[in-house]
N, C-alpha and C positions, 0 to 999 in steps of 0.2 A: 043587765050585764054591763052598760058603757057606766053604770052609774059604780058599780062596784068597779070598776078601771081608773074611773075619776079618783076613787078612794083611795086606791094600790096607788097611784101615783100621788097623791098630794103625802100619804104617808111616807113613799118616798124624797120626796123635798125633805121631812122633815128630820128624815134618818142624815141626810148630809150635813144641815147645820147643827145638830147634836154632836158632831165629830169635830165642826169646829172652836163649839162652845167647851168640849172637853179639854181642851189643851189650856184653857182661863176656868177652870173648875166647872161642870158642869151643873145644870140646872136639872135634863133630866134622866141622867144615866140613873139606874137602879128603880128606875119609878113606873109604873104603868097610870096611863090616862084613858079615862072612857069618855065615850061619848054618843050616847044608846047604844045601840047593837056592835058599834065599830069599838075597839079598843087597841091602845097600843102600849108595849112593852117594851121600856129602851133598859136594854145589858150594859154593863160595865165595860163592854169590848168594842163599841163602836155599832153595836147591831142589834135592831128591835124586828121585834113581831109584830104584823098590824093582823086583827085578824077582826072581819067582818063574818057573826054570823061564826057558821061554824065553821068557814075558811076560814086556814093562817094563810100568812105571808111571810118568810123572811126578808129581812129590807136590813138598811147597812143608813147612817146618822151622822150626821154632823153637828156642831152646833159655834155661832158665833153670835156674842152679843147674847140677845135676847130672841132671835131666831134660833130657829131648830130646823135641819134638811133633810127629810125622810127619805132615800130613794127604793123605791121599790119596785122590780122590775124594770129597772132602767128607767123610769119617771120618778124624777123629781118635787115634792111639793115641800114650800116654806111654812114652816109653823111660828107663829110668833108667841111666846114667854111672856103671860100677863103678870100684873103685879101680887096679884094672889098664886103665882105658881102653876097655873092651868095652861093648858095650853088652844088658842086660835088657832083654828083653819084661815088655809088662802080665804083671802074675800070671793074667788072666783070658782070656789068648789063647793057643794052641798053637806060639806060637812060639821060645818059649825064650832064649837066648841069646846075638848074635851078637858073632862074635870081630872085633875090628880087624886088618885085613889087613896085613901091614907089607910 
């Protein structure tokens, strides 16, 4: 359970900085990224789905730069924008890596 908490929240960082990446074109509005069982869906409207498993979440995005700010449930977690398009988790979260879905 704390472990899927960790998630909802780094997901949410990521939803923040998608919102602020969207005002300088974004990176990942319209895209979903997995990353095993976790996957996220960022909309056109500033708001992604993280859903671990068979939970969703609704979570709200920001994006600036090459980061991405998922908040989810009032936790925030930063995603940073690799150079292939995928996107990293916090260094400080269990979630690793997810890949952009093509």
């Amino acid at each position: 359970m704390k472990a899927i908490f960790r998630s909802v929240s780094a997901c949410a960082l990521v939803a923040l900085a998608c919102l602020a990446i969207a005002g300088c074109g974004s990176k990942v509005k319209g895209n979903t990224y997995d990353g095993g069982i976790v996957s996220i869906a960022f909309a056109s409207d500033g708001k992604a789905t993280y859903s671990a498993g068979p939970i969703s979440t609704e979570c709200t995005y920001t994006e600036s730069g090459s980061k991405v700010t998922l908040t989810c449930s009032g936790q925030p977690a930063v995603f940073t924008v690799d150079s292939d398009g995928n996107l990293n988790a916090p260094p400080d979260s269990m979630l690793g890596k997810f890949t952009k879905r093509k």
